[in-house]
N, C-alpha and C positions, 0 to 999 in steps of 0.2 A: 504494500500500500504506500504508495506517495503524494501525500496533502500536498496542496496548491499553497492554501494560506487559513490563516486561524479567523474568519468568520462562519459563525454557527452554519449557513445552510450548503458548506466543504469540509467543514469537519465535524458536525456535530454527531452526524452516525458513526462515527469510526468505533468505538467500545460498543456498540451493537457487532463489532464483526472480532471480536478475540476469540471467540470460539473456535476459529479458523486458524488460530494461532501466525500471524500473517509477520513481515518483516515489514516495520512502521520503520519510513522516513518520511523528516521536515525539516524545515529552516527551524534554529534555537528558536525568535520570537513566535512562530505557528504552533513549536511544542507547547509554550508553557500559557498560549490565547488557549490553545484547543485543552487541556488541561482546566485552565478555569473555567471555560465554557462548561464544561462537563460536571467540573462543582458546583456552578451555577442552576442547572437542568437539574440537578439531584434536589436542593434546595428548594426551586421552583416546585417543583413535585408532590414535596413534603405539605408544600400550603395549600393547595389543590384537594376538592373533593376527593379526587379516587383515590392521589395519593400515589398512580402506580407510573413509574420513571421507566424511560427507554431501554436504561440500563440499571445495575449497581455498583454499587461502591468497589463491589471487587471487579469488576470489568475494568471501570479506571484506573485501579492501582494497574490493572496486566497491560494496559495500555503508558502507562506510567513507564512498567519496565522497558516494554516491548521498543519504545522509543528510541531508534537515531538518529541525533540531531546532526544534521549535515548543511553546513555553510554553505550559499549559493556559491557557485564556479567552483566548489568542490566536486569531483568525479569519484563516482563509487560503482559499487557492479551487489549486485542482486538479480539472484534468478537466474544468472548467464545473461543478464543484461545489463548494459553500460549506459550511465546513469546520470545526469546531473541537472542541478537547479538554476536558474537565471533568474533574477531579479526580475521580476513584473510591474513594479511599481505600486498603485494599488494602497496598500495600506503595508506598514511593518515586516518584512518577513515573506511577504506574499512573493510568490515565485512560478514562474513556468518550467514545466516538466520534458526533459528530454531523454529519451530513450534508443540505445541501438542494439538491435540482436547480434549475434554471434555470425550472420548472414548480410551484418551489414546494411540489414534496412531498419529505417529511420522514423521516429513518430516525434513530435514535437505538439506538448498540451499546453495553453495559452494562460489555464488559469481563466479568472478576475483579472484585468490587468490595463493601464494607462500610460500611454506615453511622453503625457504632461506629466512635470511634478507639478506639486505641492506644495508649502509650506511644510508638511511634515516629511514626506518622502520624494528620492530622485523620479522620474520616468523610468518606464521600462529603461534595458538595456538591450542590447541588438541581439537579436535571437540568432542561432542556430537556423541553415538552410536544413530540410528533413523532407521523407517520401510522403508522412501524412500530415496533416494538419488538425490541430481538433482545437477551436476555439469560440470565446465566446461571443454572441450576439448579443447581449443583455439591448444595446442603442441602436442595434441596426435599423437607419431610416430616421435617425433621430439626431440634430448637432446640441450639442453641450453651448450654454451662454459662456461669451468670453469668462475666466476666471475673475479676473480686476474687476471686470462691469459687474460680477455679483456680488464681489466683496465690499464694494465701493455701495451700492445699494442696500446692500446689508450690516453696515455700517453707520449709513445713512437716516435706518431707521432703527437703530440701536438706540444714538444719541436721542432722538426723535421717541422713543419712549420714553427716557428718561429724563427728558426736558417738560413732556406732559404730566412727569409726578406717578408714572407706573413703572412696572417691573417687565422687565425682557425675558422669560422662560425660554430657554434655548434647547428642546430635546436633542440630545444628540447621539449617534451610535459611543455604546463605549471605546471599541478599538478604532482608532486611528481619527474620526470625526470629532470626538472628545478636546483631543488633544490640536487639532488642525486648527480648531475656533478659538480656541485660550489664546493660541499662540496669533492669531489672525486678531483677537481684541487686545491682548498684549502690545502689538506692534503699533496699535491706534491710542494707545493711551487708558483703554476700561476696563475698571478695575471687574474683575468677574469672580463670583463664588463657583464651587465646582461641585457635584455630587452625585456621587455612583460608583457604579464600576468602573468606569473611567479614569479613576485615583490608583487603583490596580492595576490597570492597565499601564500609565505611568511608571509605575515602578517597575512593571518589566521592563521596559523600554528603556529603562537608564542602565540598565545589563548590559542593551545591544548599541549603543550610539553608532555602529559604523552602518548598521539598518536605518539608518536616520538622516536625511539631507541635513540639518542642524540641530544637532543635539544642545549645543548652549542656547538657543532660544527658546528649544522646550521648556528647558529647564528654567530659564527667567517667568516664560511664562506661568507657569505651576509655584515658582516660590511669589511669583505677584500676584497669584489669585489667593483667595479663601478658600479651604477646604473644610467643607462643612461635615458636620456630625449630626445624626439624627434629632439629638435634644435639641441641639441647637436652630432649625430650621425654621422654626417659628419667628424666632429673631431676627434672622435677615428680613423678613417680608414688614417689620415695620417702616421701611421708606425704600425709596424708587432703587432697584438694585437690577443685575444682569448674573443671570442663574443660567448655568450651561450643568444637564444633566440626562442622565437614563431614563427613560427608555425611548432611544429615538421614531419611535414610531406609535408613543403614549399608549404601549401594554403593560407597562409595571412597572415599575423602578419610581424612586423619588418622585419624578418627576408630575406620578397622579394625585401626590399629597400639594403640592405646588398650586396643580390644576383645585383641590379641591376646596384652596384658599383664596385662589382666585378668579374663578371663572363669573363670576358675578360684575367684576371690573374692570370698563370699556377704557379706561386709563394703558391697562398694560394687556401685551401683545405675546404671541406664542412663534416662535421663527423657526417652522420648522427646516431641518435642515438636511433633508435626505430623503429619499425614493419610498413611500407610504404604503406598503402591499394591502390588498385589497382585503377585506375583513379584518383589518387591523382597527384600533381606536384613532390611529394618526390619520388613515382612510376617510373613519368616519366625520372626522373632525373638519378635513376638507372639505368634502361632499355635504357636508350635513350641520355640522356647527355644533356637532354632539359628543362625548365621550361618554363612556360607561365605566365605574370605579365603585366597586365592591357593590355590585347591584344597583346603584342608582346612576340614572342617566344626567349627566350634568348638560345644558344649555350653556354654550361658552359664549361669554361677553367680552372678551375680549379679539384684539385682533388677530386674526391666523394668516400668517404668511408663509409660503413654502420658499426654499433658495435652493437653486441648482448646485450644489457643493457634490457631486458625482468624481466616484474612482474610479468610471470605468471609461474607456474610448470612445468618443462617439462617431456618429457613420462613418465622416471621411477618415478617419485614422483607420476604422476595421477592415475598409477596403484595402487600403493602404498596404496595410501587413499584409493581405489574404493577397495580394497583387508583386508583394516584396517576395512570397513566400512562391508563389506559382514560377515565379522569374527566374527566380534559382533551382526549381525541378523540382516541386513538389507535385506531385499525382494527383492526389485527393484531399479533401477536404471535407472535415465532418464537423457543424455548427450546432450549436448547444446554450443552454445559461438565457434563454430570451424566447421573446413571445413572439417572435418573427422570425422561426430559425427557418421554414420553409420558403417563406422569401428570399431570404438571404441565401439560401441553398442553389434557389432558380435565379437570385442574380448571379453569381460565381458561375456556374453551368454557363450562362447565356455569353454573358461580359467578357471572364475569361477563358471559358473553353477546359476548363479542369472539371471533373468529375464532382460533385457534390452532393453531402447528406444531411439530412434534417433527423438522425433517427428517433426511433419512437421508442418510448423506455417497454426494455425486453426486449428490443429487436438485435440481431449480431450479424456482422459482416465478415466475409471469408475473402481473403484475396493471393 
């Protein structure tokens, strides 16, 4: 098994499959994200009616062991295959997957991955030419707003709540979005409290500084904010403040006691800051102007705005690679991670004349 990167929907099945007794490689910061994710999931569980978790505590430990932690542009061999990880950009750690048989032929996986940095992380680096291709779609058909122009507008209206005397709630992912915003309010001057997993995250993160495009801004940013503690969260909300916290998609974390203080006041605003999956609360929130928090439906009064802060490529870069990738003699191409993989399959087909797959989960290909 080789993880891409440490967000829940690439690694969070992996201790559902110890059974299989598998050889686990990752980037250090993917071990110890997919690690806590998994402490996390156990916890979450616990507070839940049924109570019953994907996994248990002893899967994690075997996944604990199972673990080698392999530095990107490190080469290893597993299975009689020759092996190594490339920096994807993306968030921490996150990496694409390169593989070649004892035959000589070639697959190259894309991961989650950007070729813009970040504030917190470099861009992809230049992959590997390969026979296959397997990467993601998550934007195909879709461009990313300049970065600056969204920083610059969400900025804009940072000050702009707190000039009207409310509070800026900033959901945000714990890994790597956490950290992207602190360090994005940091460089503007606002002072921000912090709360969640996010804080955790953090401290792995100061382990890896060379996963890091600036590791001493991180860290100015984090000793210039507030890290809040749960008794204490009441205290902040007595005057106009900027709260950057879990769960960036308002399913749990701090973030719905925040909501549960404030959603009555058209003063302060909610900036969300990241892709809102559909039946989520962040969803609902959009769409609807609702949240749900331990049974009761709250009516949110204050303002919700969404920002483009995406880690992943949008159109013209996934062409781009998929076209970089063709150039140099790659065969096929199989698209995945997006609700458009069949388009993007018949653009590839049509455009460049390479063979392409949209597969459907359960289907296998022989070549």
């Amino acid at each position: 098994m080789l993880i891409s990167h440490g967000h829940l929907d690439h690694c969070g099945a992996v201790p559902n499959l110890m059974y299989m007794k598998p050889e686990v490689f990752m980037t250090p910061p993917t071990a110890e994200f997919t690690e806590l994710l998994g402490r996390d999931t156990l916890k979450l569980a616990e507070r839940t009616l049924s109570g019953v978790a994907p996994f248990d505590p002893d899967d994690l430990q075997k996944l604990s062991r199972s673990i080698q932690k392999t530095d990107t542009g490190t080469e290893f061999m597993t299975h009689g295959y020759r092996a190594r990880f490339y920096g994807a950009g993306h968030i921490p750690g996150a990496s694409g997957i390169y593989l070649e048989s004892e035959a000589e032929e070639s697959l190259f996986y894309t991961g989650d991955f950007s070729l813009q940095a970040t504030r917190l992380v470099p861009g992809a680096e230049k992959f590997p030419k390969a026979d296959t291709l397997i990467l993601e779609s998550t934007y195909f058909g879709e461009e990313h707003t300049p970065r600056k122009e969204t920083e610059e507008r969400f900025i804009e209206s940072v000050w702009e709540t707190l000039d009207m005397g409310g509070t800026a709630i900033i959901p945000a992912f714990a890994i790597g979005r956490t950290q992207e915003i602190l360090m994005l309010l940091d460089a503007h001057g606002i002072h921000a409290y912090v709360d969640g997993m996010g804080k955790d995250v953090y401290k792995i993160l100061k382990k890896y500084p060379e996963y890091l495009k600036n590791p001493k801004l991180l860290d100015q940013a984090f000793d210039n904010a507030t890290h809040v503690k749960q008794s204490k969260r009441a205290e902040i909300l007595k005057e106009p403040s900027v709260i950057v916290t879990t769960a960036g998609m308002l399913n749990g974390g701090p973030v719905l006691y925040y909501l549960s203080k404030l959603y009555k006041d058209p003063n302060s605003k909610i900036l969300l800051t990241g892709y809102q999956v559909e039946g989520t609360n962040g969803r609902m929130a959009v769409e609807n102007g609702i949240v749900e928090n331990n049974g009761n439906v709250l009516s949110l009064k204050p303002k919700l705005e969404q920002y483009d802060f995406s880690a992943h490529s949008g159109d013209s870069e996934l062409k781009q690679v998929v076209k970089k990738f063709c150039k140099k003699g790659t065969e096929r191409v199989f698209v995945m991670h997006g609700d458009k993989t069949e388009a993007f399959a018949q653009w590839i087909s049509e455009e460049i004349g390479v063979e392409a797959y949209a597969p459907a989960n359960g289907e296998s290909f022989t070549f």
